[in-house]
MARFI-37598 format. One line per field, with one value per residue (C-alpha): residue number from 1; residue in three letters; x, y, z. Coordinates in nm, 3 decimals, padded with zeros to 5 digits, m for minus. Layout:
<rs>
nr: NUM, ... .
rest: ALA, ... .
X: X, ... .
Y: Y, ... .
Z: Z, ... .
</rs>
This chain:
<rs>
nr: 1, 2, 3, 4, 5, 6, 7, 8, 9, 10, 11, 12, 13, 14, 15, 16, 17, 18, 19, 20, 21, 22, 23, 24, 25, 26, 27, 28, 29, 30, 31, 32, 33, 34, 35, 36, 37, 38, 39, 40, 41, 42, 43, 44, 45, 46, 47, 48, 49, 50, 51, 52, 53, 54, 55, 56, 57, 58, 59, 60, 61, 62, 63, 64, 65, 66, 67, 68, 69, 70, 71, 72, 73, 74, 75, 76, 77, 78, 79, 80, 81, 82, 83, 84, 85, 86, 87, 88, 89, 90, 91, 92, 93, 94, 95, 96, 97, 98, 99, 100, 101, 102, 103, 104, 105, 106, 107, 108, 109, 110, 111, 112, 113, 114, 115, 116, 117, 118, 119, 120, 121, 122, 123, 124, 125, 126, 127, 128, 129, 130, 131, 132, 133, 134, 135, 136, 137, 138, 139, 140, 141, 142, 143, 144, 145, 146, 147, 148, 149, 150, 151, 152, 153, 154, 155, 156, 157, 158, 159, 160, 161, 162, 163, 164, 165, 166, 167, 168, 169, 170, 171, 172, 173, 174, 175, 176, 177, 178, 179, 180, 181, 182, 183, 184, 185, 186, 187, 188, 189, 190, 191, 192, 193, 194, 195, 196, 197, 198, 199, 200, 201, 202, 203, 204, 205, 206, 207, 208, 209, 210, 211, 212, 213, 214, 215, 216, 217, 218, 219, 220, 221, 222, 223, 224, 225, 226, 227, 228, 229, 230, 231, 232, 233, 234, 235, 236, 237, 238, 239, 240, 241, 242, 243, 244, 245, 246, 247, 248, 249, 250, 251, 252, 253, 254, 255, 256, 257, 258, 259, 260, 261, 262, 263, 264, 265, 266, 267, 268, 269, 270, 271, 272, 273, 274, 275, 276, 277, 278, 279, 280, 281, 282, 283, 284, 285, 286, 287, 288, 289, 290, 291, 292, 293, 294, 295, 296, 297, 298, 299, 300, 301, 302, 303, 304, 305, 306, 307, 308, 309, 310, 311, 312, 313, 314, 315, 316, 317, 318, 319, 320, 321, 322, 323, 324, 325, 326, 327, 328, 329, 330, 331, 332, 333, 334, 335, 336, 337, 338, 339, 340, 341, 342, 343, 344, 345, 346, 347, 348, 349, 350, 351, 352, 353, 354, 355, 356, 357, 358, 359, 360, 361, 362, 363, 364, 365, 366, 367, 368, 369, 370, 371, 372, 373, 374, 375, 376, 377, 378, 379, 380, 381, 382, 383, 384, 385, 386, 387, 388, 389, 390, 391, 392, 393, 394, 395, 396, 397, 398, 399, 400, 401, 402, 403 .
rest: UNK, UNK, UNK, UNK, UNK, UNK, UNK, UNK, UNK, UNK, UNK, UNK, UNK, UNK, UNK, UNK, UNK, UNK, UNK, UNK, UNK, UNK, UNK, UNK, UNK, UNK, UNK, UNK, UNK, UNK, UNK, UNK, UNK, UNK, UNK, UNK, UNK, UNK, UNK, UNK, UNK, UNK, UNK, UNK, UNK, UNK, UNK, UNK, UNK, UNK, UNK, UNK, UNK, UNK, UNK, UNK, UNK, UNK, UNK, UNK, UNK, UNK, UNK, UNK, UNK, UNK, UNK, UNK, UNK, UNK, UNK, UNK, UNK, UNK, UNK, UNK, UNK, UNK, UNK, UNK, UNK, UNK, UNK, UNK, UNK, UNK, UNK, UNK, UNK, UNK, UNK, UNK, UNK, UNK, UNK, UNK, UNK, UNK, UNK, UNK, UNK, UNK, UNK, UNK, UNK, UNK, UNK, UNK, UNK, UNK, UNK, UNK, UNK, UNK, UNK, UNK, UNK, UNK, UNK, UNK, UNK, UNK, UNK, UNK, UNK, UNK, UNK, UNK, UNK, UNK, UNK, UNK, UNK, UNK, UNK, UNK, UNK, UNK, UNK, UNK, UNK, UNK, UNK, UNK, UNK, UNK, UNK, UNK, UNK, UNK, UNK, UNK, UNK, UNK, UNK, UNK, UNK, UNK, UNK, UNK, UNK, UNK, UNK, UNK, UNK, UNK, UNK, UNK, UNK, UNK, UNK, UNK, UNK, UNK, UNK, UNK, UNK, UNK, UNK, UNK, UNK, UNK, UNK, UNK, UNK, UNK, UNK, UNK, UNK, UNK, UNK, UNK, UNK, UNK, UNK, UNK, UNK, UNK, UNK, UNK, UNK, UNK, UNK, UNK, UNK, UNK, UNK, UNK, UNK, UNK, UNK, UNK, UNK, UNK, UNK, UNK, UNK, UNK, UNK, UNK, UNK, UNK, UNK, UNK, UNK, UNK, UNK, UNK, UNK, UNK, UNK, UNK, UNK, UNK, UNK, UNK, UNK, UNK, UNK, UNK, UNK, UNK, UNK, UNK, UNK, UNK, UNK, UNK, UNK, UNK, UNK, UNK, UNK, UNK, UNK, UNK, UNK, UNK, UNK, UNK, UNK, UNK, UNK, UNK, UNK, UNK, UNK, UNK, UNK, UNK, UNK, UNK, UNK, UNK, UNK, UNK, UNK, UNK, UNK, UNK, UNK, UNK, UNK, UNK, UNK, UNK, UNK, UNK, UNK, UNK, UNK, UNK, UNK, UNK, UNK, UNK, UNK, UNK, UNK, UNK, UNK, UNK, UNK, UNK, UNK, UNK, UNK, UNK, UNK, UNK, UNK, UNK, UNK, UNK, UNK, UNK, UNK, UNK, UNK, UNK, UNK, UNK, UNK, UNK, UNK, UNK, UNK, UNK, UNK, UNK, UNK, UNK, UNK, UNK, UNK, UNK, UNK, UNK, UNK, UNK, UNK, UNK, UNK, UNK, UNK, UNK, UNK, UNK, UNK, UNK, UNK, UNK, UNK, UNK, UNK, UNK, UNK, UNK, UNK, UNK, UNK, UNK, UNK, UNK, UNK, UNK, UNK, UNK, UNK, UNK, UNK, UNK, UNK, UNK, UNK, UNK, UNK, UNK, UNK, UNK, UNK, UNK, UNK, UNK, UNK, UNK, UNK, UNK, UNK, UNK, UNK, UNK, UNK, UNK, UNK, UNK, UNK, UNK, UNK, UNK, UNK, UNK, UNK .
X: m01.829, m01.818, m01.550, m01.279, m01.381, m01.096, m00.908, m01.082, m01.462, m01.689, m01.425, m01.336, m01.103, m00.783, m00.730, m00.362, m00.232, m00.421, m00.217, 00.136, 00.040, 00.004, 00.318, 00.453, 00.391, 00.474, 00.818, 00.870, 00.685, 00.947, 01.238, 01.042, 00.937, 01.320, 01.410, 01.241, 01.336, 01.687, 01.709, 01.859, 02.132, 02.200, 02.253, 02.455, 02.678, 02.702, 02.689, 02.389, 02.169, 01.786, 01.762, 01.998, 01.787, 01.518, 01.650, 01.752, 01.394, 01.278, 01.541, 01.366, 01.112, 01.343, 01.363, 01.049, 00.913, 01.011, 00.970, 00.626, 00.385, 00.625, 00.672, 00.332, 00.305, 00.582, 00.465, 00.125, 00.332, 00.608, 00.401, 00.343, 00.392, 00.761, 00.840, 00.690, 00.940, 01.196, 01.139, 01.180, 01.548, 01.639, 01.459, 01.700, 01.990, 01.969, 01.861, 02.230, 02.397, 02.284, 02.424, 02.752, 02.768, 02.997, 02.864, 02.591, 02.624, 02.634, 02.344, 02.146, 02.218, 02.125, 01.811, 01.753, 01.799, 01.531, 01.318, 01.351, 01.303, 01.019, 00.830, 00.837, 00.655, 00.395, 00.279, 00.250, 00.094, m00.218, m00.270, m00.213, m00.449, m00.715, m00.656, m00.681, m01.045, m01.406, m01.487, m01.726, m01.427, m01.208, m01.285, m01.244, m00.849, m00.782, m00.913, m00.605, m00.379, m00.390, m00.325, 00.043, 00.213, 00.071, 00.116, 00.466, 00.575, 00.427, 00.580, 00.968, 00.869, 00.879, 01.125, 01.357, 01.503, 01.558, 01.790, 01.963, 02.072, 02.149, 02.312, 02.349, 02.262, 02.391, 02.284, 01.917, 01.974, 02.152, 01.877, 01.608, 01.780, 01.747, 01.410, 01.305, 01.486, 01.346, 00.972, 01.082, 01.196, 00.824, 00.670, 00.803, 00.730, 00.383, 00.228, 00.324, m00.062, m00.116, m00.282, m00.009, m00.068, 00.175, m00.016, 00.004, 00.358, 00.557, 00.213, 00.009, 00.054, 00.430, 00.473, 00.413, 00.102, m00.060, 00.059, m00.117, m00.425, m00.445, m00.320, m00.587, m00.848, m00.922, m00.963, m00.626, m00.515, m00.729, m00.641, m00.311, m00.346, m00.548, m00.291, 00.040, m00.085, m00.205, 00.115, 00.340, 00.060, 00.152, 00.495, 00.614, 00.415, 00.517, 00.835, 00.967, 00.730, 00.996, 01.271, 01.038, 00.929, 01.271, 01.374, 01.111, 00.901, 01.216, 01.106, 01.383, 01.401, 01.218, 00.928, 00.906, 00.957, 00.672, 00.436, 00.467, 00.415, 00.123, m00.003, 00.083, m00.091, m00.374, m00.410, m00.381, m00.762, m00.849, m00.773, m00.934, m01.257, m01.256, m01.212, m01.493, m01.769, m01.651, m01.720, m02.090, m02.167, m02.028, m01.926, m01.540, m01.473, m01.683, m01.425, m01.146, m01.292, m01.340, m00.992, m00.837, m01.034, m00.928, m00.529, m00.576, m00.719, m00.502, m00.180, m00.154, m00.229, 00.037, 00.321, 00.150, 00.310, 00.154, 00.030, 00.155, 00.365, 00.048, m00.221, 00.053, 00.041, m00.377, m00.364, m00.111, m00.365, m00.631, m00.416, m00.292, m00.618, m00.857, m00.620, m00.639, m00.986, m00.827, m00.561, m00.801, m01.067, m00.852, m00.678, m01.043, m01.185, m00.885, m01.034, m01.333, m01.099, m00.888, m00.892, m00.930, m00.815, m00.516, m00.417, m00.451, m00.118, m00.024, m00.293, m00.122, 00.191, 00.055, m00.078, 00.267, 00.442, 00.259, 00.254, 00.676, 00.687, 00.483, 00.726, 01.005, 00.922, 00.723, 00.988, 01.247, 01.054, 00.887, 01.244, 01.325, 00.973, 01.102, 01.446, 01.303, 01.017, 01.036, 00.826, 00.457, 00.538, 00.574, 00.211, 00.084, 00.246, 00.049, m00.318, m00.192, m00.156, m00.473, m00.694, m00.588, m00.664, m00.991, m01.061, m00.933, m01.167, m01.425, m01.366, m01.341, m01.736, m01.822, m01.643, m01.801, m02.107, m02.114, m02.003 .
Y: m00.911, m00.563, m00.292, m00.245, 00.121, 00.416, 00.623, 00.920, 00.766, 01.070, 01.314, 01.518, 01.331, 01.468, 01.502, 01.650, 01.310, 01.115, 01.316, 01.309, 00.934, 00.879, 01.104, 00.885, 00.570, 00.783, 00.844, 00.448, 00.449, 00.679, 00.385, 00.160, 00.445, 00.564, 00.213, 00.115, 00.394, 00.342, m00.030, 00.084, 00.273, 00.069, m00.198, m00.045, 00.082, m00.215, m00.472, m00.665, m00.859, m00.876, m01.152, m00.943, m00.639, m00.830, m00.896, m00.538, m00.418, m00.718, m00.788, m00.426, m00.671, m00.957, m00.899, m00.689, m01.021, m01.202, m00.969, m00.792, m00.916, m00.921, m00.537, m00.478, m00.663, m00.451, m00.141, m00.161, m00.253, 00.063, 00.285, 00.341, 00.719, 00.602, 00.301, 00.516, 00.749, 00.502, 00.314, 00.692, 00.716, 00.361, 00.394, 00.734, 00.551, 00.269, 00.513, 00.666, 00.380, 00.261, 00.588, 00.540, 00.183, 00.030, m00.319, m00.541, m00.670, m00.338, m00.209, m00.512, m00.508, m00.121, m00.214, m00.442, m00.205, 00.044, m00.265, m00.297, 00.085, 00.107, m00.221, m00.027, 00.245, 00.040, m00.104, 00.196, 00.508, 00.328, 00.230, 00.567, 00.735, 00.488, 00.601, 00.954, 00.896, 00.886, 00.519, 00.733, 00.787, 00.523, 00.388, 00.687, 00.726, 00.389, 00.464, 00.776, 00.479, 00.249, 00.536, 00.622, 00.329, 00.455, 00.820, 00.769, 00.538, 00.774, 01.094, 00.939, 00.736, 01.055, 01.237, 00.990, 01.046, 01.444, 01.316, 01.067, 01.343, 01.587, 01.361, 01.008, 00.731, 00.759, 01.124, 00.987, 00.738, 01.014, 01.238, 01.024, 00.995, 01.344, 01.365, 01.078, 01.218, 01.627, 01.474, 01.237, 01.529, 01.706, 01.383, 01.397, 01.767, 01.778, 01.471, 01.507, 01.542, 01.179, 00.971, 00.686, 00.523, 00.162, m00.120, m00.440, m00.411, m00.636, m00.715, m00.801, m01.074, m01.077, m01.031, m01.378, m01.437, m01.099, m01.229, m01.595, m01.377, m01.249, m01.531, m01.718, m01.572, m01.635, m01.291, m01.137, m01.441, m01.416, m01.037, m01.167, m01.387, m01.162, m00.854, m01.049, m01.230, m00.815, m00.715, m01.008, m00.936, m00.564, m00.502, m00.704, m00.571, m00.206, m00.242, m00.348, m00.150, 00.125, m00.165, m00.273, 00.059, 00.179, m00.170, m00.238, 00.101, 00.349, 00.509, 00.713, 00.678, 01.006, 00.942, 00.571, 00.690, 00.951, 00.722, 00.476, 00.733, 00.798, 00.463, 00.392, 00.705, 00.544, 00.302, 00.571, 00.723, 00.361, 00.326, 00.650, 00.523, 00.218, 00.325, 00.563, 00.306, 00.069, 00.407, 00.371, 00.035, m00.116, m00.501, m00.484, m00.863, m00.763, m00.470, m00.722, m00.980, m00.671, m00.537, m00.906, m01.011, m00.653, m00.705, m01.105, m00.978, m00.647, m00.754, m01.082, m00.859, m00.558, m00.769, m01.004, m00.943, m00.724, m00.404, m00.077, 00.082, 00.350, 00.046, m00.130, 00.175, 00.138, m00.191, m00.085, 00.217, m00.023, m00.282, 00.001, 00.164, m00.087, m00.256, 00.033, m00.098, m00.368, m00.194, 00.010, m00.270, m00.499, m00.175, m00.081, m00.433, m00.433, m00.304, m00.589, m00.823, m00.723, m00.901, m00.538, m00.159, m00.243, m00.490, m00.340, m00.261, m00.672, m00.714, m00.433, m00.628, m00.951, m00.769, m00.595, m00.899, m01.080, m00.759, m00.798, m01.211, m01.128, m00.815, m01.035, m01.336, m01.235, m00.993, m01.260, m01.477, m01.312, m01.224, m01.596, m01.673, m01.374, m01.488, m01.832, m01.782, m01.408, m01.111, m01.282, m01.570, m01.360, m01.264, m01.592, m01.548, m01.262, m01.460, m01.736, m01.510, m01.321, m01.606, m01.758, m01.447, m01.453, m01.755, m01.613, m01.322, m01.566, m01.711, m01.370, m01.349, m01.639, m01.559, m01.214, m01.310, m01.594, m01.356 .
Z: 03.284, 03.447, 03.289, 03.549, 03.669, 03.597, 03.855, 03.703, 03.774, 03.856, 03.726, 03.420, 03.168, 03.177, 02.820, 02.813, 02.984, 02.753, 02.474, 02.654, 02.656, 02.294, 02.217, 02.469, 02.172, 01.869, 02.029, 02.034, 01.719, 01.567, 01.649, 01.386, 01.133, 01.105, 00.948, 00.654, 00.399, 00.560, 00.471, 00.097, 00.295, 00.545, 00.277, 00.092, 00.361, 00.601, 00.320, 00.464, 00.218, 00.231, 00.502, 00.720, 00.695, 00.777, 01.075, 01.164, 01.142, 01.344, 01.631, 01.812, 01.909, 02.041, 02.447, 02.454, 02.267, 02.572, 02.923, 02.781, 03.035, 03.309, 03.239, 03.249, 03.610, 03.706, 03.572, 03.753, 04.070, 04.047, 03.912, 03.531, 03.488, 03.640, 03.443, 03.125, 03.178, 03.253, 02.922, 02.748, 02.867, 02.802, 02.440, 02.358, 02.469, 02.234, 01.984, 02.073, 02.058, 01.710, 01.607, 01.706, 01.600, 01.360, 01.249, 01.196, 01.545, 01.777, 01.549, 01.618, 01.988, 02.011, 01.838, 02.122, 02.378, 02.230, 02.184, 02.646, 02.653, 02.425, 02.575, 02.937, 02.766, 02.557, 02.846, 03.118, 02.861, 02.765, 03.122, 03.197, 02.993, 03.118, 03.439, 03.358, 03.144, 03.268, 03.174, 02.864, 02.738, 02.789, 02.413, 02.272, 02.475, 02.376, 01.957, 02.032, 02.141, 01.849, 01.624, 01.800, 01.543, 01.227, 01.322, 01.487, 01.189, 00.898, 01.016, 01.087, 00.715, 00.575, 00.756, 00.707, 00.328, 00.472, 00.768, 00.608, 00.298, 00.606, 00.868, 00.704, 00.905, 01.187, 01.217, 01.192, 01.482, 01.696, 01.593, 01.691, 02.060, 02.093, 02.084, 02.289, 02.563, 02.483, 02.518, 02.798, 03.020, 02.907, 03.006, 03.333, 03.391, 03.209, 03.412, 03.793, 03.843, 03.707, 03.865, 03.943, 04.282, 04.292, 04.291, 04.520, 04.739, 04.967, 05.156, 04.826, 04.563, 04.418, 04.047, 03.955, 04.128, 03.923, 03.648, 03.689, 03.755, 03.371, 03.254, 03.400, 03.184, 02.858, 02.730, 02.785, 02.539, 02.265, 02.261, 02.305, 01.962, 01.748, 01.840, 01.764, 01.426, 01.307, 01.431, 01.213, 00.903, 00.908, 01.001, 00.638, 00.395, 00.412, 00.584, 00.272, m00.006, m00.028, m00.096, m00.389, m00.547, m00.583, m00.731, m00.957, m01.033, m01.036, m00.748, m00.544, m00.173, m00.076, m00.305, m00.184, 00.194, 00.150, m00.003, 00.229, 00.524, 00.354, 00.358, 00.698, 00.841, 00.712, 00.932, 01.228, 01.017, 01.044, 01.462, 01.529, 01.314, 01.501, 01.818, 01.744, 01.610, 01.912, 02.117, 01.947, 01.996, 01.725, 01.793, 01.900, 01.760, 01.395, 01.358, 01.385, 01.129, 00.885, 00.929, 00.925, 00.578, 00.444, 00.548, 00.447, 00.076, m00.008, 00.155, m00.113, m00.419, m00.298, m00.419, m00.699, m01.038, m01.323, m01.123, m01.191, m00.904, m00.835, m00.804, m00.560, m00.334, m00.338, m00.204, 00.045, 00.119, 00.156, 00.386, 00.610, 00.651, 00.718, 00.946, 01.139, 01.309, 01.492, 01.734, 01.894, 01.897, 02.078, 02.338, 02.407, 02.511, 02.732, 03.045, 03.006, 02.983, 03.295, 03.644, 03.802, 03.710, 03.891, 03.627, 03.323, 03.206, 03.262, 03.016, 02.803, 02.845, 02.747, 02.442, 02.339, 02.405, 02.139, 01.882, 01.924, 01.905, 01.553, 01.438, 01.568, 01.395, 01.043, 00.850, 00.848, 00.724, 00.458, 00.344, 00.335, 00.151, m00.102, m00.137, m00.191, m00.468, m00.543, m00.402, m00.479, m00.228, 00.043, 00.111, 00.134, 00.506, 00.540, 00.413, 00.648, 00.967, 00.911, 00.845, 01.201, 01.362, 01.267, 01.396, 01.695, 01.659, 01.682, 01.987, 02.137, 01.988, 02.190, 02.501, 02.461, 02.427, 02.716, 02.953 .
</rs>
């Protein structure tokens, strides 16, 4: 099954759009790193109990849950350098309007807003930097990719406990809109040499029919799978660590928040080593099964009882970072799995979509499984999710090696 070739074939990669790319993710990766050291504040200030805030960090995901591959269809249709920047305005605008919220209900439907901004750009950037990477590179580009979460995540993490002392809240939202929309006008500036040429018009397919054409295939779904059970695994486990080690180890919110940012930069070490050993031949679906067994194994003993608050943070260490090989295994078998180069970012949308159903879905739940039976039941969700995904991982091994 021959690699879709890239825009760039025969040319230098153009690494600076390949970095304005990733930025691109860390700003949308910023909208989910801002909330988890905040949940304590936003508690205590909204008077929302843990189920609630469960459902603030999750409901991000809800419409982008739902319009993912659509967006991608769309994207490679309009152009994705324009719908990237698109999704950059609409992301800063929810961001604004969180900020000036006052209730549960206006908070949760600016966090659906960013989600619709943030989807747009998920979708276009990594298609973009495909397009501007020799195909020798493409792995490497995509290994950059899957470490914009972790990196975007980590460094908000840990800004977090600063902006809220400054600005409170709301100042952290409103800050946060602010720089979405500095980097988006960069963005725009910085990539007019793209390459961004609109895919099939009024004479080609119409949306639907390119979007029957990945999901025709089985590869874009088992991507699809793997991606979206990783994503629900992850998103629990350390979105609520700070919650528990100022709870139940006397940590205080800036040492929890930093600690945690810690942990989840790992797992931006862990894409960039993956997308470098997939880069070097290393079997794409045997990095998943390793990250998956590592996630399944250290995300169950992270909240089991009689660990000190310093051997929780190891497991968490060990979750985050050997995750970390599956995102930019699964972005860099994208463009084998693809119908053609002009379909790329549907797969990418297919892909998010499933990543925001999972982050949608999973922190409610483990809240629920908490609230239930305390903080050990709560990982069993995460063995559950990450055993199924390996057996998804599997069939990606056979399909792989069929074709």
């Amino acid at each position: 099954m021959p690699a879709p070739r890239s825009d760039s074939a025969g040319m230098r990669t153009r690494w600076t759009i390949v970095l304005l790319g990733m930025f691109a993710g860390i700003m949308v990766a910023f909208q989910i790193g801002k909330l988890p050291a905040a949940i304590p504040t936003l508690q205590r200030e909204l008077s929302l109990d843990l189920v609630e805030a469960g459902w603030v960090l999750a409901v991000f995901h809800a419409l982008a849950a739902a319009i993912g591959a659509i967006a991608g269809v769309y994207a490679d249709r309009w152009g994705i350098r324009r719908v990237a920047f698109t999704g950059l305005l609409a992301t800063g605008l929810g961001a604004a309007a969180g900020g000036l919220s006052d209730g549960l209900t206006l908070l949760l439907l600016s966090r659906m807003v960013e989600g619709v901004g943030s989807i747009t750009v998920l979708v276009s950037a990594p298609a973009l930097m495909l397009r501007a990477s020799q195909p020798g590179d493409q792995g490497l580009a995509m290994g950059m990719w899957g470490s914009f979460m972790p990196t975007g995540m980590a460094v908000m993490t840990l800004l977090t406990p600063l902006l809220l002392a400054l600005a409170g809240w709301r100042g952290l939202w409103i800050v946060n809109a602010g720089l979405v929309w500095l980097f988006a006008g960069l963005f725009w500036a910085a990539t007019r040499a793209a390459p961004d040429p609109a895919g099939p018009g009024a004479a080609g397919p119409g949306p639907w029919r390119e979007l029957a054409g990945v999901l025709g295939r089985t590869g874009p779904w088992l991507l699809m799978l793997v991606m979206g059970l990783y994503a629900a695994a992850y998103l629990p486990i350390l979105g609520f660590l700070p919650k528990y080690l100022i709870e139940h180890h006397g940590y205080s919110q800036s040492a929890a928040a930093a600690w945690v940012a810690l942990a989840i930069w790992a797992n931006a070490a862990g894409n960039l080593t993956g997308g470098w050993l997939g880069h070097r031949g290393a079997p794409r679906w045997l990095l998943m099964i390793v990250a998956l067994t590592t996630m399944g194994i250290a995300g169950w003993l992270t909240y089991q009882p009689g660990f000190s608050g310093e051997a929780r943070l190891v497991f968490a260490f060990v979750f985050s970072g050997g995750g970390g090989l599956l995102p930019s295994s699964i972005f860099g078998s994208v463009t084998r799995h693809a119908p053609d180069r002009n379909r790329v970012a549907g797969v990418n949308g297919l892909i998010q979509q499933s990543t925001n159903v999972g982050q949608l879905a999973s922190p409610p739940i483990f809240a629920t499984l908490v609230a239930a039976g305390g903080w050990p039941q709560g990982p069993w969700l995460i063995v559950g999710l990450t055993a199924t995904a390996i057996g998804f991982a599997l069939l990606l091994r056979r399909l792989e090696r069929r074709g």
